[in-house]
C-alpha positions, 0 to 999 in steps of 0.5 A, spaced: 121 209 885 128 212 882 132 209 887 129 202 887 130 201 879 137 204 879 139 199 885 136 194 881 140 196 875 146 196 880 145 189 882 144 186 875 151 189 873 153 186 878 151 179 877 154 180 869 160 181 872 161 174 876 158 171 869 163 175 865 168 172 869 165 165 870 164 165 863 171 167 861 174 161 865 170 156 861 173 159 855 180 158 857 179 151 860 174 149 853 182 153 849 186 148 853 183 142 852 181 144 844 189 145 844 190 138 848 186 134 843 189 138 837 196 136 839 194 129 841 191 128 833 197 131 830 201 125 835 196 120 832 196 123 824 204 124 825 205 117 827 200 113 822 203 117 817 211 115 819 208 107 819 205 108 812 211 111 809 215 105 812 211 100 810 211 104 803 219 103 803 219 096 805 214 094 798 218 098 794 225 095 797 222 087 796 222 088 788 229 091 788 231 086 793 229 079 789 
């Protein structure tokens, strides 16, 4: 009996191992694309941002310019 709950423990620690590493995977994959979209938003922000501070310039260049 002692020997059939101590291989049942052995496997199961077998099997959390292969999780762990399954899981640790999926960790770095969910990081990466975390880092893309946060890199493509920064892209997206920076570029919205540079259109409304040249359209802000060409509005307050029109009345200096009449």
């Amino acid at each position: 009996m002692f020997v059939a709950v101590a291989a049942m423990s052995f496997a199961s620690c077998g099997n959390k191992t292969a999780t762990a590493e399954a899981v640790d995977t999926l960790a770095a994959e969910v990081d990466t694309l975390v880092e893309e979209v946060v890199d493509t938003l920064a892209e997206a922000a920076d570029t919205a941002a540079a259109e409304v501070v040249e359209e802000a310039a060409e509005v307050v260049a029109e009345p200096a310019a009449e």
